[in-house]
C-alpha positions in Angstrom: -11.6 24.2 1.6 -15.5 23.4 0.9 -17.1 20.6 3.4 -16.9 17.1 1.7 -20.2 15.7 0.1 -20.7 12.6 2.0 -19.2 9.7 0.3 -17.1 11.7 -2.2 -13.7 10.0 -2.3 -10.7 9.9 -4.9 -9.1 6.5 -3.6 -5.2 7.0 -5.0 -3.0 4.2 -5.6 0.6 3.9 -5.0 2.8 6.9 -6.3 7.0 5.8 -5.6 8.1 9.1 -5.8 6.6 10.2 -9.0 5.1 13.7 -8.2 4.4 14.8 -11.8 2.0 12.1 -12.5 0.6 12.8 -9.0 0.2 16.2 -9.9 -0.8 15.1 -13.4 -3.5 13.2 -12.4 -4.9 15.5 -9.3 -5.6 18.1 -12.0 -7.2 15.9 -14.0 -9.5 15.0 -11.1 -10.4 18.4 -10.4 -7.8 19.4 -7.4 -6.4 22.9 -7.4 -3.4 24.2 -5.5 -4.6 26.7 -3.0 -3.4 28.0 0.2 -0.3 25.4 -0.1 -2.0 22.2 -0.4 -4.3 20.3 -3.7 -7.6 21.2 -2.4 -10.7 19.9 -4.1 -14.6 21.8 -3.1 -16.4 19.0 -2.3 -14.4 15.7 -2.4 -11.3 14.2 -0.3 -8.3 12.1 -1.7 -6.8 8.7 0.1 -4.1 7.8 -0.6 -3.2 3.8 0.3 0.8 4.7 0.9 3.9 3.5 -1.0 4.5 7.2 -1.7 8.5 6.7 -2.0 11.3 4.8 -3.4 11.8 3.8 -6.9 10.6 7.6 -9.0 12.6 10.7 -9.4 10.9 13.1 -6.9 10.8 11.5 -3.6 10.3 14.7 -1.4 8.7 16.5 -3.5 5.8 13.3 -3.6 6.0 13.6 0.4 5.4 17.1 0.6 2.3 16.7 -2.0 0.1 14.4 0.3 1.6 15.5 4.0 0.0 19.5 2.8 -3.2 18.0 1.6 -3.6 15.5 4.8 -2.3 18.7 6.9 -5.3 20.9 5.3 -8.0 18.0 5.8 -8.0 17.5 1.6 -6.4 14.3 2.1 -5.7 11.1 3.8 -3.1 8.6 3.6 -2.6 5.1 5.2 0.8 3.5 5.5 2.3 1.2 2.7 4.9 -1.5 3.2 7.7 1.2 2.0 7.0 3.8 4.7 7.1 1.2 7.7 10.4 0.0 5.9 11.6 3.4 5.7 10.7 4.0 10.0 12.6 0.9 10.3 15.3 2.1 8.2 16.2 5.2 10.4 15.0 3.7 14.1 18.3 2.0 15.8 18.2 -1.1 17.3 17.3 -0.7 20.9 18.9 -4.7 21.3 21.9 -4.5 18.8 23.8 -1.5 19.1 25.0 0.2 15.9 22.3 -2.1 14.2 18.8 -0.7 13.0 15.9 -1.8 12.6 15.8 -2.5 9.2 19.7 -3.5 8.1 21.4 -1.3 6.4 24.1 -3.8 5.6 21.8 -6.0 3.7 22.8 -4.8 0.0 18.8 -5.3 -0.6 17.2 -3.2 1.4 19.4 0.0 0.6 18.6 -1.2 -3.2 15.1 -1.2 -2.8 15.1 2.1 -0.6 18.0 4.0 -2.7 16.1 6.6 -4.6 14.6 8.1 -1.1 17.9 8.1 0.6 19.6 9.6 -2.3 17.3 12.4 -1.6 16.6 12.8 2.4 20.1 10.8 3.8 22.0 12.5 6.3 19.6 15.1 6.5 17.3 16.6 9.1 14.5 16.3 6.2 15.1 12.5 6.8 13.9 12.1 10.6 11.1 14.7 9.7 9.2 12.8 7.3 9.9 9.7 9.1 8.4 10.8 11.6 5.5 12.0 9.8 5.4 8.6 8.1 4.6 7.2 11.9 1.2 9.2 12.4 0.0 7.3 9.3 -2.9 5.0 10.6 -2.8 1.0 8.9 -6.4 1.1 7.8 -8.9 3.6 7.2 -12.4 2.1 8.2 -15.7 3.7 7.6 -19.1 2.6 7.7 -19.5 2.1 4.2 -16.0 1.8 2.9 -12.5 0.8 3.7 -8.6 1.2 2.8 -5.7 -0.5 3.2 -2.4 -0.8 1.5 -2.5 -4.5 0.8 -4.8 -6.8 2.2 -8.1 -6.5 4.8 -7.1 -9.6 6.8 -10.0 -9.5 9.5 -7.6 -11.1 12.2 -4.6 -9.0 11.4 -7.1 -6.1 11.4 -8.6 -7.0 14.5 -5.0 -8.1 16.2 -3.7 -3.7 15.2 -7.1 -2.2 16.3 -6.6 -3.4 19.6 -2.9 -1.8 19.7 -3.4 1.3 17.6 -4.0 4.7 18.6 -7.3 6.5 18.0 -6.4 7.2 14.7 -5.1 4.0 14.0 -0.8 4.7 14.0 1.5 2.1 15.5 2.8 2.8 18.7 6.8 2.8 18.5 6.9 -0.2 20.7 4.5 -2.0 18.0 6.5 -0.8 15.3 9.5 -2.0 16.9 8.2 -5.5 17.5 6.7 -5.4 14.1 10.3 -5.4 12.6 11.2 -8.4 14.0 10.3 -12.0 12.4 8.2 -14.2 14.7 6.2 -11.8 16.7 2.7 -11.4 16.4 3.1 -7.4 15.3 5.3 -9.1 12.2 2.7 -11.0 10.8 -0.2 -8.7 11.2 1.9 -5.7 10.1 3.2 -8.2 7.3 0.0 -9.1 6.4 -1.7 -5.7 6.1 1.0 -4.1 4.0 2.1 -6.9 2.1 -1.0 -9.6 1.7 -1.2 -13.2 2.2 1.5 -15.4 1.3 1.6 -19.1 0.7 4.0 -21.7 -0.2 3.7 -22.8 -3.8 4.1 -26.1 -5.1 7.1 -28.3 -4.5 9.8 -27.1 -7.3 7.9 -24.1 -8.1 9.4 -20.8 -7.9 9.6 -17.6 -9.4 11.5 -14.2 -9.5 9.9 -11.1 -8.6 10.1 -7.2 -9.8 13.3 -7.3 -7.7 14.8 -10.8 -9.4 14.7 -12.5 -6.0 13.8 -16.1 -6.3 10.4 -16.7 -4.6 8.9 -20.1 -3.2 5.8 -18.4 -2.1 3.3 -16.4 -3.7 0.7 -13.8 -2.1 -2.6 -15.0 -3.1 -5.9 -13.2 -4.1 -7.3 -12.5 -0.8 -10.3 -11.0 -2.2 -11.3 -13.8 -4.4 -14.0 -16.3 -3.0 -13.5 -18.6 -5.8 -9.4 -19.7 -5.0 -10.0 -23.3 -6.7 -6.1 -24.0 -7.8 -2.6 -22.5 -7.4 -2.9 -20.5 -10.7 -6.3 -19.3 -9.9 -5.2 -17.8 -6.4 -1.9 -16.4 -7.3 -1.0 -13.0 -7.9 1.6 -12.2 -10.0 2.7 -11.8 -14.0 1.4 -14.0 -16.7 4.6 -15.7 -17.0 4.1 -16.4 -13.2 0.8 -17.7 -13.6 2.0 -20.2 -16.7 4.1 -21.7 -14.3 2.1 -22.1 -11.3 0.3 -25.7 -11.7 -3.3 -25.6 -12.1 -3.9 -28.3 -9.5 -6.5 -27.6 -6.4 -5.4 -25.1 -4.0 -5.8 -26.2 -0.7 -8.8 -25.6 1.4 -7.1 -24.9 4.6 -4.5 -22.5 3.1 -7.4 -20.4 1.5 -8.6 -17.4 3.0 -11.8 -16.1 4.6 -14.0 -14.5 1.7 -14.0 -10.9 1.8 -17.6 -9.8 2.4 -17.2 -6.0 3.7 -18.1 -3.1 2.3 -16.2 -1.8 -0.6 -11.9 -2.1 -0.1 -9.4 -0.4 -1.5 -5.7 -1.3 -2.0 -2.6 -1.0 -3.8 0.9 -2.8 -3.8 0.0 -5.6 -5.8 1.5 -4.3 -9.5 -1.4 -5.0 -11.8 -0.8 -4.1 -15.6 -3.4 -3.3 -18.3 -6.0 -1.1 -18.1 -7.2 -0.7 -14.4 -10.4 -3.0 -13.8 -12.9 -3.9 -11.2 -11.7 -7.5 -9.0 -15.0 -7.8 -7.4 -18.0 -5.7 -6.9 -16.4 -5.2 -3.7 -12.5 -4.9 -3.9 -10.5 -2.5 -6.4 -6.6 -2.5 -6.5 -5.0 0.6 -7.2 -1.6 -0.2 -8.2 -0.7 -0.8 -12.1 3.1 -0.8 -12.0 4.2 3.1 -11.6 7.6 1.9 -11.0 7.7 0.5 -14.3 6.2 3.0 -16.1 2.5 2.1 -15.7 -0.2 4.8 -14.6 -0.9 6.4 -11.3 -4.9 4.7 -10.7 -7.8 6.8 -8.5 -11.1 5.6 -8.2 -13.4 7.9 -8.1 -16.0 6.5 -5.3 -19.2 8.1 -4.7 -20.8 5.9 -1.9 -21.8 2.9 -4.4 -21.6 -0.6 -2.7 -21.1 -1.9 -6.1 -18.2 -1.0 -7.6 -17.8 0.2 -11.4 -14.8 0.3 -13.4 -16.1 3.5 -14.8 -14.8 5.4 -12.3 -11.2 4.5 -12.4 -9.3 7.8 -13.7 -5.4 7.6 -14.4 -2.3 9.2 -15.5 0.8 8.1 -17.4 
């Protein structure tokens, strides 16, 4: 592969198993197969995780980014699904038989079903969960950063000191990560998932999933959270029901005032757009049929919805 330019970056949102939009989409950005991995001559992909669960090609999406992180043409941080699916296949070290993540809550075999059809009871399925471990949280450069969810300086702060060089959990940290209450949960939490706060009382909603939620995960990014509807993130008919009545100033977050961040996880719809100069989300809804999203980032501090490039 040709040296990267400095600052020449395809930021690639969350994928779910679909490898032929993947594929679809690195083509279209000028990547070629070569040598066994999607090489491009003078720019680097980074991927912000959630590669599995949900599409129709979950190893072949795997196999995709691990060749182009192997060969140094890509990197990938860890999404909420890939820590799920560690703690999916790591027993219990305090309840025998149990693991990490349940498998006897019908929920979490739902949401993870479309990877285990493929990799279960397997050797294939403690390979690439182990690979899935050497995935760092964050990626953070000088003049850019990337997370799957939410660059919460605390939580970020709280996993730098923990991390390895390259930023991976330690099993121990993963391990305490999967239990409620620690410290590791809600940073990990955090990170992968965003900020979440309680709505209003006798507000609720259902999510992708059709769970009933009484929270909501708010625009961290946003400086301007003035009321419950304007910090929320969620569908329109979410956002009807959410009251428009001040948010309060204790439960809003720090401003983000980095350098440019970018995320997925979040299921946007529409056409993909710019949140701040400063912030771009790459997820528009995969799982249900929406795009895979890149942004194409050059070293600009302000960002440009111009340079969003995606594939149905």
């Amino acid at each position: 592969m040709g040296s990267n330019k400095k600052n020449a970056y395809d930021v690639i949102g969350d994928i779910h198993g679909y490898a032929d939009k993947l594929l679809r989409l690195l083509a279209e950005l000028g990547y070629r197969e070569r040598d066994g991995a999607w090489r491009h001559a003078d720019r680097q992909a980074i991927f912000v995780g959630d590669l599995i669960d949900r599409g129709p090609a979950q190893i072949a999406t795997v196999n995709v980014v691990r060749a182009m992180v192997d060969a140094g043409s890509g990197r990938c941080v860890m999404g909420n699904h890939e820590f799920n699916a560690i703690a999916w296949n790591t027993p219990d070290p305090e309840s025998p038989g149990e693991y990490l993540r349940p498998h006897r809550k019908p929920s979490n075999r739902a949401q993870h079903a479309a990877f285990l059809a493929e990799v279960e009871g397997k050797p294939l399925h403690r390979e690439i969960t182990d690979w899935f471990r050497t995935l760092p949280m964050y990626i953070e450069e000088p003049s850019f950063r990337v997370v799957h969810a939410c660059w919460h300086a605390p939580s970020i702060d709280w996993l730098r000191a923990r991390c390895s060089a390259v930023g991976a959990l330690s099993p121990e940290v993963h391990e305490q990560g999967s239990r409620k209450g620690t410290a590791a949960f809600s940073a990990i939490e955090t990170v992968c998932k965003g900020i979440e706060v309680a709505l209003p009382d006798g507000v609720s909603f259902h999510d992708k999933d059709g769970r009933e939620r009484h929270e909501a995960r708010v625009r961290w990014w946003d400086p301007n959270l003035v009321t419950f509807r304007q910090a929320a993130i969620g569908p329109d008919e979410l956002l009807e029901r959410i009251p428009d009545i001040p948010f309060p100033v204790e439960k809003r977050p720090s401003p983000y005032e980095g350098p440019p961040v970018f995320f997925g996880h979040y299921w946007f719809t529409g056409t993909p757009r710019i949140l701040g100069s400063n912030a771009a989300c790459l997820d528009f809804s995969v799982g249900k049929g929406g795009p895979i999203v890149a942004y194409r980032w050059n070293g600009e501090q302000t960002l440009n919805a111009k340079n969003f490039v995606w594939s149905n």
